[in-house]
PDB file of N, CA, C and O in Angstrom:
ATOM      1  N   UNK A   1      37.516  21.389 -15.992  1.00  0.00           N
ATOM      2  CA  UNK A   1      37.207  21.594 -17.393  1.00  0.00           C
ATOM      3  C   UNK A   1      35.955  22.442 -17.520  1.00  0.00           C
ATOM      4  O   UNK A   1      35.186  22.326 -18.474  1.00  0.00           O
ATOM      5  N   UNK A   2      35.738  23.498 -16.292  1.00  0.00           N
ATOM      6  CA  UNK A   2      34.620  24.083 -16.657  1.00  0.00           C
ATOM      7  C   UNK A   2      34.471  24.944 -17.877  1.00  0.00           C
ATOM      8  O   UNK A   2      33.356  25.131 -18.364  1.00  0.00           O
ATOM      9  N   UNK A   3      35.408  25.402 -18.318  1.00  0.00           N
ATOM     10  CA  UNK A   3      35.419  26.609 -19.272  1.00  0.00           C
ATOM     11  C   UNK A   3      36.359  26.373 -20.472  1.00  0.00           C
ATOM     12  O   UNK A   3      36.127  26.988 -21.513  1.00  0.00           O
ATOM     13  N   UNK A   4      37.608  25.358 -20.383  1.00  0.00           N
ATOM     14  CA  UNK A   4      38.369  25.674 -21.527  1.00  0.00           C
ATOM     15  C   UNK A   4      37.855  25.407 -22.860  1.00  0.00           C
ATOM     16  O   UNK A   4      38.258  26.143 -23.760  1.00  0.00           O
ATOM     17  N   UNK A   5      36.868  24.292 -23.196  1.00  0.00           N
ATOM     18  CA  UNK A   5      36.235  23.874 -24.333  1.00  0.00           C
ATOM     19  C   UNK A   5      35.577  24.833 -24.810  1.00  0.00           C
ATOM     20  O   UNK A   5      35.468  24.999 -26.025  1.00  0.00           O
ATOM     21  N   UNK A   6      34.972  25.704 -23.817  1.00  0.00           N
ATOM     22  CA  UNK A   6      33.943  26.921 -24.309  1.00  0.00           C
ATOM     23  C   UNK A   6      35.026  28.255 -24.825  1.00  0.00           C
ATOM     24  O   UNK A   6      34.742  28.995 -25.767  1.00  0.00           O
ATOM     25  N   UNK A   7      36.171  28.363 -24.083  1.00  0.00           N
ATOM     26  CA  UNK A   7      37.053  29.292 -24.589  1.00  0.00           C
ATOM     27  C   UNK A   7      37.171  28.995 -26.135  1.00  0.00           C
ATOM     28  O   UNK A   7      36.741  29.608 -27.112  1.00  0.00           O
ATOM     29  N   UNK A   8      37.860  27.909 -26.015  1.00  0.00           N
ATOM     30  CA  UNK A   8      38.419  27.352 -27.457  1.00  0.00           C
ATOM     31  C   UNK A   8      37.510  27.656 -28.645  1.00  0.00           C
ATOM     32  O   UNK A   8      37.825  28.155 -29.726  1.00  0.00           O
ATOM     33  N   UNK A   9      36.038  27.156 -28.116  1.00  0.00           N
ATOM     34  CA  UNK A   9      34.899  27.490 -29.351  1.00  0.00           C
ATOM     35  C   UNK A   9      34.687  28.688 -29.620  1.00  0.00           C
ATOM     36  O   UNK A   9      34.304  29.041 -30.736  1.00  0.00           O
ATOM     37  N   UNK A  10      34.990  29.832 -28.251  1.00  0.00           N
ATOM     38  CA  UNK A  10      34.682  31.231 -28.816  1.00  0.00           C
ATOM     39  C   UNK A  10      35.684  31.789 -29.724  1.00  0.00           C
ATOM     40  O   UNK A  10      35.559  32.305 -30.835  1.00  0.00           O
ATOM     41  N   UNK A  11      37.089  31.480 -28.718  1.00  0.00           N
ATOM     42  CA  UNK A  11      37.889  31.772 -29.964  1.00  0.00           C
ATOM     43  C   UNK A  11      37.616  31.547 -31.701  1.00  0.00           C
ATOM     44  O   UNK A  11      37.641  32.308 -32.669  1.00  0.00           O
ATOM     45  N   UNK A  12      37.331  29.986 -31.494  1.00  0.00           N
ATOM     46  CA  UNK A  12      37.471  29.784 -33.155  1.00  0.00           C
ATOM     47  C   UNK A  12      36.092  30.288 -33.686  1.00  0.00           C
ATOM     48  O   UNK A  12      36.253  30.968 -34.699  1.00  0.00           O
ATOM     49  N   UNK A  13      34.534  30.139 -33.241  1.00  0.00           N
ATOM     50  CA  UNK A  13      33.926  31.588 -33.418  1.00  0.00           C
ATOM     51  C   UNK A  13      33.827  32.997 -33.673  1.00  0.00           C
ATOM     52  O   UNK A  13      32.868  33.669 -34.052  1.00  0.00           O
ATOM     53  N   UNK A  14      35.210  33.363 -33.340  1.00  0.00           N
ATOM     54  CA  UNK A  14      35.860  35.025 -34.063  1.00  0.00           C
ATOM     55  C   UNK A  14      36.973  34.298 -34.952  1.00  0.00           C
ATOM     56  O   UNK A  14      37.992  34.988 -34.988  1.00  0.00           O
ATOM     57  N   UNK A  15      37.054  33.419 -35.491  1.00  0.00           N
ATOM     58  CA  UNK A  15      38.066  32.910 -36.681  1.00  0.00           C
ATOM     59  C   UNK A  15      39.212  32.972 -35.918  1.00  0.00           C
ATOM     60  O   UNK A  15      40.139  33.094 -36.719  1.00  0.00           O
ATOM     61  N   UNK A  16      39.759  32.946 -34.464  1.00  0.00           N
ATOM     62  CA  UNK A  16      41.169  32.987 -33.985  1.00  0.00           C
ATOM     63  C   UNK A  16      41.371  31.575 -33.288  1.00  0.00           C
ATOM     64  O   UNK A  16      41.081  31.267 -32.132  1.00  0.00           O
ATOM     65  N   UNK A  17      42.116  30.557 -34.586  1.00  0.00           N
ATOM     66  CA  UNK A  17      42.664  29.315 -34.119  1.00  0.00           C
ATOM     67  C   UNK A  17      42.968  29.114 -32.797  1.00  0.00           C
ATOM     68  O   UNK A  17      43.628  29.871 -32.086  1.00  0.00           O
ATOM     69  N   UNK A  18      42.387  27.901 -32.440  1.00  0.00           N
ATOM     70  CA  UNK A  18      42.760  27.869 -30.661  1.00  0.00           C
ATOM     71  C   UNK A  18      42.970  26.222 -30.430  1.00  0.00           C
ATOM     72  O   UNK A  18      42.509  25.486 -31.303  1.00  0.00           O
ATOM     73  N   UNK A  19      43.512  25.744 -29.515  1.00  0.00           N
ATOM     74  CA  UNK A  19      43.885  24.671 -29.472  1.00  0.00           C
ATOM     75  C   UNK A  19      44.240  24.210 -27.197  1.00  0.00           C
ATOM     76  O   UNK A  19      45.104  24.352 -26.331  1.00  0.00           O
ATOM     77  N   UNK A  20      42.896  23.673 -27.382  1.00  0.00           N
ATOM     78  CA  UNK A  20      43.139  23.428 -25.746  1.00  0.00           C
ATOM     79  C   UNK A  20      43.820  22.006 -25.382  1.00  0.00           C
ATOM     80  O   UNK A  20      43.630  20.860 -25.788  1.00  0.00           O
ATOM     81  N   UNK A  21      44.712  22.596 -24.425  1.00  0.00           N
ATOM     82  CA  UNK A  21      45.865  21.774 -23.927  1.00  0.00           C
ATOM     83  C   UNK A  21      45.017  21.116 -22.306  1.00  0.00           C
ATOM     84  O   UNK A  21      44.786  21.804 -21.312  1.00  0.00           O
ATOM     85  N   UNK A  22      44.801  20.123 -22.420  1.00  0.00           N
ATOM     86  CA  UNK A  22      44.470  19.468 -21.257  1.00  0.00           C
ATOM     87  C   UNK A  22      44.933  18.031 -20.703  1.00  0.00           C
ATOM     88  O   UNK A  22      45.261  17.270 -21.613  1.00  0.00           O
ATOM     89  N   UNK A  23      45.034  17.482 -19.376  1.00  0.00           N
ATOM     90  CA  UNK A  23      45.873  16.002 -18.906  1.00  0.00           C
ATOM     91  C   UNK A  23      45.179  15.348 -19.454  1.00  0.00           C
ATOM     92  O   UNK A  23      44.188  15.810 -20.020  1.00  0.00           O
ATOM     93  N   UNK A  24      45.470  14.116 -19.458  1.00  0.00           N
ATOM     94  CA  UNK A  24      44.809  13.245 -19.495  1.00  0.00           C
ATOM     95  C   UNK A  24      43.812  12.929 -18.679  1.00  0.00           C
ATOM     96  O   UNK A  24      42.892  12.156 -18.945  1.00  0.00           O
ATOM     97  N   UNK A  25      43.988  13.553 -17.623  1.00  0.00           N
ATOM     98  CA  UNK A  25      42.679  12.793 -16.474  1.00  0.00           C
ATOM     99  C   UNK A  25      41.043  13.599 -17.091  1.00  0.00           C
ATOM    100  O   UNK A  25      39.886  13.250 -16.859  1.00  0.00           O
ATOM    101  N   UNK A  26      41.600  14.830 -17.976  1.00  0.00           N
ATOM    102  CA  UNK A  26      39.896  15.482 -17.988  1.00  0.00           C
ATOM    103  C   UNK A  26      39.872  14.905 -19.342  1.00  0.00           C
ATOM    104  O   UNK A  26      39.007  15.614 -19.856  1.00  0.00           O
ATOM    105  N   UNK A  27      40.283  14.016 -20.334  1.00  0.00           N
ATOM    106  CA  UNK A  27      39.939  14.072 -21.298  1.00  0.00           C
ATOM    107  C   UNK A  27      38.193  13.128 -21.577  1.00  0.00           C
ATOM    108  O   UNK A  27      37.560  13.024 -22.627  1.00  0.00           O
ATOM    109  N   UNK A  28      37.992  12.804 -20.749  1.00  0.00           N
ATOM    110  CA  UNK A  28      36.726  12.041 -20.489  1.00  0.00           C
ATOM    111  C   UNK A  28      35.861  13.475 -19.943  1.00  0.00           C
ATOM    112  O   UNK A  28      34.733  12.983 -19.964  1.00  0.00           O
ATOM    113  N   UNK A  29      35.760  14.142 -19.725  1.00  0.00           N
ATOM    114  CA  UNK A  29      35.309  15.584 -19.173  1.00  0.00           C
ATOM    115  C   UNK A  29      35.438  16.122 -20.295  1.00  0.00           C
ATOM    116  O   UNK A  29      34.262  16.370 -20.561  1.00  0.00           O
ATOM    117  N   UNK A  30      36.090  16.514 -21.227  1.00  0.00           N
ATOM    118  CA  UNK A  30      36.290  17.114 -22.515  1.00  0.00           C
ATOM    119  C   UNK A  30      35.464  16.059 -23.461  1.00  0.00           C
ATOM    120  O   UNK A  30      35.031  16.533 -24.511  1.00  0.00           O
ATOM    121  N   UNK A  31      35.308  15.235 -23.302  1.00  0.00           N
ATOM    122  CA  UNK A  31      34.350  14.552 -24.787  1.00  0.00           C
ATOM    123  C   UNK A  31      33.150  14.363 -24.118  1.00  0.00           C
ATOM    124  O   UNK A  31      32.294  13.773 -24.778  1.00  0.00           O
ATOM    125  N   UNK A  32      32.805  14.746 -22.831  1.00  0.00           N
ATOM    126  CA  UNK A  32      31.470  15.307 -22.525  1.00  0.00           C
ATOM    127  C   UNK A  32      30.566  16.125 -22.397  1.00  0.00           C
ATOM    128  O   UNK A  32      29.345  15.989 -22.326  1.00  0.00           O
ATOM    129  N   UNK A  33      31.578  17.467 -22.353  1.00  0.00           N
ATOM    130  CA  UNK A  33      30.732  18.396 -22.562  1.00  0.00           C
ATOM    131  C   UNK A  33      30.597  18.884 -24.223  1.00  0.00           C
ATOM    132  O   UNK A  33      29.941  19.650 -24.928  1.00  0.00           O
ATOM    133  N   UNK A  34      32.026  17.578 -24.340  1.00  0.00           N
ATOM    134  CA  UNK A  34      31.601  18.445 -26.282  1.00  0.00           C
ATOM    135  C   UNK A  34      30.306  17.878 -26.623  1.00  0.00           C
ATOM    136  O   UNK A  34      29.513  18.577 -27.252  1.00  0.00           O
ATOM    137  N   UNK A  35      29.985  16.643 -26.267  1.00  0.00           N
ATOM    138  CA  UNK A  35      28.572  16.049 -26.798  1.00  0.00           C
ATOM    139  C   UNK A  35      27.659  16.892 -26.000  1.00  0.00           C
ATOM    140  O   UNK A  35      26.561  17.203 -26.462  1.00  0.00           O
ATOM    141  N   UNK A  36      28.057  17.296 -24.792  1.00  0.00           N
ATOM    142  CA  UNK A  36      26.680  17.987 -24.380  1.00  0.00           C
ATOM    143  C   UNK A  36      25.841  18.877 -24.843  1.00  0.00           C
ATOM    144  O   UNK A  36      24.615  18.800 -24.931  1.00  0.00           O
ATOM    145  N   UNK A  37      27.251  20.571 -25.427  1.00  0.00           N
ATOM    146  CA  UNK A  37      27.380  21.288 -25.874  1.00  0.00           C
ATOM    147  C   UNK A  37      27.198  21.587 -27.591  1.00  0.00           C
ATOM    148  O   UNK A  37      26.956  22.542 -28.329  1.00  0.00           O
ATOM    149  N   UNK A  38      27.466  20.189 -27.691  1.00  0.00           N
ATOM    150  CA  UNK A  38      27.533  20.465 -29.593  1.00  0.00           C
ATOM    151  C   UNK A  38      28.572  21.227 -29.831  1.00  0.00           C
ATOM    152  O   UNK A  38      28.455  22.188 -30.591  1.00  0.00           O
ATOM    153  N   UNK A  39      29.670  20.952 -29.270  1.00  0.00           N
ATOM    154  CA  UNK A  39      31.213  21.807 -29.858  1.00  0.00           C
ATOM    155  C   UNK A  39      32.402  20.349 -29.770  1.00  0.00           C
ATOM    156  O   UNK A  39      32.555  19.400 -29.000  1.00  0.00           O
ATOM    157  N   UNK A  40      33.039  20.827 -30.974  1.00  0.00           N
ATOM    158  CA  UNK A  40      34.308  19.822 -30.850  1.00  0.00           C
ATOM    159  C   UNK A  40      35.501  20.794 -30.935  1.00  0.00           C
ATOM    160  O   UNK A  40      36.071  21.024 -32.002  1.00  0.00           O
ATOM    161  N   UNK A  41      35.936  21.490 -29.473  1.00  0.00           N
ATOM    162  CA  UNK A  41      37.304  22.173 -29.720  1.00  0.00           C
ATOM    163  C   UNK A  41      38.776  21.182 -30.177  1.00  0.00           C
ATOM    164  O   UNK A  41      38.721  20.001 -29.835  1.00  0.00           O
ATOM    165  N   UNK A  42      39.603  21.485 -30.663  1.00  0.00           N
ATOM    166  CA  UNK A  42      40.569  21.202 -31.534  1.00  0.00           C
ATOM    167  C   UNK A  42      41.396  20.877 -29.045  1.00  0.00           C
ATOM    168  O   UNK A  42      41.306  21.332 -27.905  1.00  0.00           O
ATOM    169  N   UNK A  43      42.062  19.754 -29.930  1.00  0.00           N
ATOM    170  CA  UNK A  43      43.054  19.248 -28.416  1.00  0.00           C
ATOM    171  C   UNK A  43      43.892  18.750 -27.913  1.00  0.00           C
ATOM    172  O   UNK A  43      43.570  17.564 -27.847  1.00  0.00           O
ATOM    173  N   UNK A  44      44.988  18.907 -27.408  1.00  0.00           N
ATOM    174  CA  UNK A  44      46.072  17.914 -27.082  1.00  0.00           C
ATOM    175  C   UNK A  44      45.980  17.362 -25.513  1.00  0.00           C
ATOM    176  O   UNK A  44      45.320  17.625 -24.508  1.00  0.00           O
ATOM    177  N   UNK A  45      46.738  16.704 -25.793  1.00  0.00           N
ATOM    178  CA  UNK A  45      46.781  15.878 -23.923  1.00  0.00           C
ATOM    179  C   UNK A  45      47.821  16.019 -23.768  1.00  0.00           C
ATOM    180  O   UNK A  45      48.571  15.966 -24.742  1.00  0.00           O
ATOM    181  N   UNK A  46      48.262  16.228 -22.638  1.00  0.00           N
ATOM    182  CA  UNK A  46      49.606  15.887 -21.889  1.00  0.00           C
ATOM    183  C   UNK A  46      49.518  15.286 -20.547  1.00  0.00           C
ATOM    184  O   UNK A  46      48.468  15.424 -19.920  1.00  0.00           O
ATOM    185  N   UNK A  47      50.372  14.724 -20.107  1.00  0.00           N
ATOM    186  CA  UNK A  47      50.545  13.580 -18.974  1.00  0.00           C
ATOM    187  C   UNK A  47      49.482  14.172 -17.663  1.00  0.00           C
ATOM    188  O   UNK A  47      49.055  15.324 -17.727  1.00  0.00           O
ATOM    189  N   UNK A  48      49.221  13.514 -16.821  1.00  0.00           N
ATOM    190  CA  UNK A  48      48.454  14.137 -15.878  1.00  0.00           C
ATOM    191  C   UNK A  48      49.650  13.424 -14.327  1.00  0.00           C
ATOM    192  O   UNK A  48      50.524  12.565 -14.436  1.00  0.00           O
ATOM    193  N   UNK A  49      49.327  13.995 -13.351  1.00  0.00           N
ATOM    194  CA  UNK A  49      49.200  15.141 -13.508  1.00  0.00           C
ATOM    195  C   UNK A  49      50.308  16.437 -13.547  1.00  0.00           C
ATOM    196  O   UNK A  49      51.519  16.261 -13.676  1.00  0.00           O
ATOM    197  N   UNK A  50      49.758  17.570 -13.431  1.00  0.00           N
ATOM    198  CA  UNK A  50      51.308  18.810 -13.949  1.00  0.00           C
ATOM    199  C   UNK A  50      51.888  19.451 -12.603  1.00  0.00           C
ATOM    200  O   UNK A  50      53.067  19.609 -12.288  1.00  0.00           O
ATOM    201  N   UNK A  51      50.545  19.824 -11.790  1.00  0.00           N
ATOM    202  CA  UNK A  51      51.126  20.690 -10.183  1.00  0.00           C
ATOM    203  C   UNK A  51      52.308  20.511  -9.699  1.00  0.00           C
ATOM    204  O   UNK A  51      52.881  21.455  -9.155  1.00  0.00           O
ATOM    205  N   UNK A  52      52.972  19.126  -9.812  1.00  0.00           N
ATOM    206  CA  UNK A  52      54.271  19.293  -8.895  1.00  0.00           C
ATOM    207  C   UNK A  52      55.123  18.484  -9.286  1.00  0.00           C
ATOM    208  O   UNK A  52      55.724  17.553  -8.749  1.00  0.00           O
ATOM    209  N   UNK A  53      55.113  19.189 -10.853  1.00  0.00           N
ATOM    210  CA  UNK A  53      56.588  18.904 -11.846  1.00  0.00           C
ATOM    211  C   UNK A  53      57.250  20.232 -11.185  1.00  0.00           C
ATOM    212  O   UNK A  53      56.867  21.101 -10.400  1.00  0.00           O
ATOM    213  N   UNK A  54      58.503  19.928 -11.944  1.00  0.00           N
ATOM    214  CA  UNK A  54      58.891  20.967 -11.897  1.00  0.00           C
ATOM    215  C   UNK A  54      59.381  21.787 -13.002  1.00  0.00           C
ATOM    216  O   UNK A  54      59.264  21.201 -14.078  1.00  0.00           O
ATOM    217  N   UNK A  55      59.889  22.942 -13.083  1.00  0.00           N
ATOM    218  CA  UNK A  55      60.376  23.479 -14.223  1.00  0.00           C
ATOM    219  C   UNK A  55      60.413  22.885 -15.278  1.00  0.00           C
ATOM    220  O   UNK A  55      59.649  22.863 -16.243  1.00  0.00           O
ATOM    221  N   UNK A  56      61.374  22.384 -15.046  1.00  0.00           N
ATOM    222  CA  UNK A  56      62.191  21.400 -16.126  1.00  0.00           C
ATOM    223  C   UNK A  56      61.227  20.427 -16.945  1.00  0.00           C
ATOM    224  O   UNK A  56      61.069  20.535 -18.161  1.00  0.00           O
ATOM    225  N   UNK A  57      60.664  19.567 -16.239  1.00  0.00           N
ATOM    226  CA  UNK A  57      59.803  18.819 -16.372  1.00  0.00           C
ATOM    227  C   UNK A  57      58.331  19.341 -17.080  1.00  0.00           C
ATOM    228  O   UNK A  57      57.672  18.484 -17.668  1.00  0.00           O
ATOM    229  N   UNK A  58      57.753  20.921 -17.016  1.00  0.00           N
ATOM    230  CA  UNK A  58      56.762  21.196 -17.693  1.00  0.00           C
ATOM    231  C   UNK A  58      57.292  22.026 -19.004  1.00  0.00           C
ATOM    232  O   UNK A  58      56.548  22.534 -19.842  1.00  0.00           O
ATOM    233  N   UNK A  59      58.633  22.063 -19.016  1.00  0.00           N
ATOM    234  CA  UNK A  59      58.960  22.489 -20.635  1.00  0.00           C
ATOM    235  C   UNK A  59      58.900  21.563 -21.479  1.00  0.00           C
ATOM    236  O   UNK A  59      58.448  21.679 -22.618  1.00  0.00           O
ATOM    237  N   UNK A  60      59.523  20.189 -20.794  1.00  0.00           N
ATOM    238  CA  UNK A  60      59.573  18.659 -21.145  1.00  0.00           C
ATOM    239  C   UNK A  60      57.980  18.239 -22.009  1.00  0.00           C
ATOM    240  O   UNK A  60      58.037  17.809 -23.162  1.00  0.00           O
ATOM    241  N   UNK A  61      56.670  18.418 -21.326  1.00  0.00           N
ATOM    242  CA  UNK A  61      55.835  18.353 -21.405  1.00  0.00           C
ATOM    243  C   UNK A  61      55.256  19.326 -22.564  1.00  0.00           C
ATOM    244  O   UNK A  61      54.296  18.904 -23.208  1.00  0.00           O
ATOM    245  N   UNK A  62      55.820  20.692 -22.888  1.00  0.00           N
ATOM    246  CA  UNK A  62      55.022  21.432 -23.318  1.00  0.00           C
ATOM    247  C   UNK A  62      55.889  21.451 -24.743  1.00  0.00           C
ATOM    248  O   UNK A  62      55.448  21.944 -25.782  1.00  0.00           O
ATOM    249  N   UNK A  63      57.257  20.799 -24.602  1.00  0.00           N
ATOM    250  CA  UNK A  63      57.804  20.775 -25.760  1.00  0.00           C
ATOM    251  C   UNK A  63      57.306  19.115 -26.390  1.00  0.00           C
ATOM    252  O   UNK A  63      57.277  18.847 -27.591  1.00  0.00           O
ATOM    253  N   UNK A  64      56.982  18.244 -25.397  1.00  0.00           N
ATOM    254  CA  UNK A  64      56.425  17.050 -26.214  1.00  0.00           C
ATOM    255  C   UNK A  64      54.631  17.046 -27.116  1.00  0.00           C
ATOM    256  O   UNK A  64      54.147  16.216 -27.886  1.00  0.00           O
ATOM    257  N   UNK A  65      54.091  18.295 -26.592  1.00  0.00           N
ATOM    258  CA  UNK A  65      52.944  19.082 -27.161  1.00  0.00           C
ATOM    259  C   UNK A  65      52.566  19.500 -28.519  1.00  0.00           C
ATOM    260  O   UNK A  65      51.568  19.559 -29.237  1.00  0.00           O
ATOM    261  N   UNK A  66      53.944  19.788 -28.541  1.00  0.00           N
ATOM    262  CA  UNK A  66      54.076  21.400 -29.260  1.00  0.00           C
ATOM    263  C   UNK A  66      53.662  20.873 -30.959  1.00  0.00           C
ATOM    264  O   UNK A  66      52.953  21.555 -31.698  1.00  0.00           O
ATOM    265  N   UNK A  67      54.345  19.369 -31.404  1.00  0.00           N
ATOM    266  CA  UNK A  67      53.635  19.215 -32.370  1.00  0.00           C
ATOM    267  C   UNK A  67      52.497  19.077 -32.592  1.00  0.00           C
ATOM    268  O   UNK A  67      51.977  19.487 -33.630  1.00  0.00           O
ATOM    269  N   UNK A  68      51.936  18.534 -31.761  1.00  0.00           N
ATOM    270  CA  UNK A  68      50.221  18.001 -31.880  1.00  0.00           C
ATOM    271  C   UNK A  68      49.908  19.264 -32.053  1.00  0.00           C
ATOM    272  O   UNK A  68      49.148  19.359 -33.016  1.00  0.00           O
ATOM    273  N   UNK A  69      50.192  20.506 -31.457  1.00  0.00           N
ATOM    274  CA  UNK A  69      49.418  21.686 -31.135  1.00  0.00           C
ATOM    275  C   UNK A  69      49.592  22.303 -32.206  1.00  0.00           C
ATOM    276  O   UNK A  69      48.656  23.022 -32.559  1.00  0.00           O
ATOM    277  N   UNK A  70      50.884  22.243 -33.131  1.00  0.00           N
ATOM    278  CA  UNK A  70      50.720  22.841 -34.020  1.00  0.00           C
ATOM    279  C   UNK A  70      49.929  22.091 -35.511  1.00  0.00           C
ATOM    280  O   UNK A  70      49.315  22.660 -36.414  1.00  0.00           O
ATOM    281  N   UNK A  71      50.126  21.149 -35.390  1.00  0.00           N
ATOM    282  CA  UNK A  71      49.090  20.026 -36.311  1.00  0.00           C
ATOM    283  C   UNK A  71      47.831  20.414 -36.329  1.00  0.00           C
ATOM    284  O   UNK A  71      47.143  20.612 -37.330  1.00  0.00           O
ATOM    285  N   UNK A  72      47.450  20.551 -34.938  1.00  0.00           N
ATOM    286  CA  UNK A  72      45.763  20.837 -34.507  1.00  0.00           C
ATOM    287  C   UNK A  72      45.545  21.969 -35.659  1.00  0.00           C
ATOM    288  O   UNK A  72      44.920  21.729 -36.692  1.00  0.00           O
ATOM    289  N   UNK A  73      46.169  23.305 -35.342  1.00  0.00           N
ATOM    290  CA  UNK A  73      46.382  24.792 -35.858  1.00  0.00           C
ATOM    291  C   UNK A  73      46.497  24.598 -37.345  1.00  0.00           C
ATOM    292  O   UNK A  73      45.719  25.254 -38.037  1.00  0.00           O
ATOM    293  N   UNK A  74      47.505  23.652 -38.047  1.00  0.00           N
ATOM    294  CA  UNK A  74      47.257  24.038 -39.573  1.00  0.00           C
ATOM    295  C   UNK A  74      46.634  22.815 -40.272  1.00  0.00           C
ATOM    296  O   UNK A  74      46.672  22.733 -41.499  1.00  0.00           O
ATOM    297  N   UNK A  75      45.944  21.665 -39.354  1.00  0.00           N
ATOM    298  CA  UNK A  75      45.088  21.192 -40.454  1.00  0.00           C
ATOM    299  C   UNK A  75      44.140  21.720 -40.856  1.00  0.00           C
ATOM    300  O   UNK A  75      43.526  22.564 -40.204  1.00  0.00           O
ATOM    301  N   UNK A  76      43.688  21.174 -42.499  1.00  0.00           N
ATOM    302  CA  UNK A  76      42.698  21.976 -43.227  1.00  0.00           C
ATOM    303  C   UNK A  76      41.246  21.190 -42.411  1.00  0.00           C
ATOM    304  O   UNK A  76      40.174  21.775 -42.570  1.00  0.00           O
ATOM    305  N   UNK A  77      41.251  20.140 -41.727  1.00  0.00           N
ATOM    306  CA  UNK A  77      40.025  19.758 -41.436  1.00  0.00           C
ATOM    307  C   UNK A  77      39.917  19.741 -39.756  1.00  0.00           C
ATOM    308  O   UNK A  77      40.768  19.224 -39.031  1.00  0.00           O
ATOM    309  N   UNK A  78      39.201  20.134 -39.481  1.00  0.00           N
ATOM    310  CA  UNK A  78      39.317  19.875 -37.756  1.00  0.00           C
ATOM    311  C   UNK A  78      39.049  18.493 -37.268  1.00  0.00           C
ATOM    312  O   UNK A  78      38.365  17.599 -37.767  1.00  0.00           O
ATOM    313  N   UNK A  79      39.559  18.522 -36.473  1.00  0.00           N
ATOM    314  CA  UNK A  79      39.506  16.996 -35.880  1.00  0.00           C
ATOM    315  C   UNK A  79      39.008  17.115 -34.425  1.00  0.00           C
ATOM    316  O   UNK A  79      39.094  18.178 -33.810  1.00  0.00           O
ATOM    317  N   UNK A  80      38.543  16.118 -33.954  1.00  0.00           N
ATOM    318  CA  UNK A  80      37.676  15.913 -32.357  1.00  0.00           C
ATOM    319  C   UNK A  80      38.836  15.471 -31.463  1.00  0.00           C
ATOM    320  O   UNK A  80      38.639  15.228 -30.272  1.00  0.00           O
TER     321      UNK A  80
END
């Protein structure tokens, strides 16, 4: 989780909605550097871990996502 929280904030810093997709295992890593940092990027979880799904199995994953991710994207309020 070195960088995706900081992506996410730059993005939404140039006004381009962003929404970081991370396992569950960093989500304790993600609500630490947001307090560290003073950023709350917009986020979904998905199962941990992904390396040795297979195909099938990470569409599975990215289609069980896909709402949260788009929720994240058109609420009017951001959420942590």
């Amino acid at each position: 989780m070195s960088c995706g929280a900081h992506d996410v904030a730059g993005l939404e810093a140039l006004r381009v909605p962003a929404v970081l997709v991370l396992t569950t295992e960093f989500s304790e890593a993600l609500r630490a550097q947001a307090r560290a940092v003073g950023i709350q990027p917009r986020h979904v979880q998905v199962a941990h871990p992904i390396q040795d799904r297979t195909d099938d199995e990470l569409r599975a994953l990215a289609d069980g996502a896909l709402d949260g991710i788009l929720d994240q994207l058109t609420a009017r309020e951001r959420r942590a």
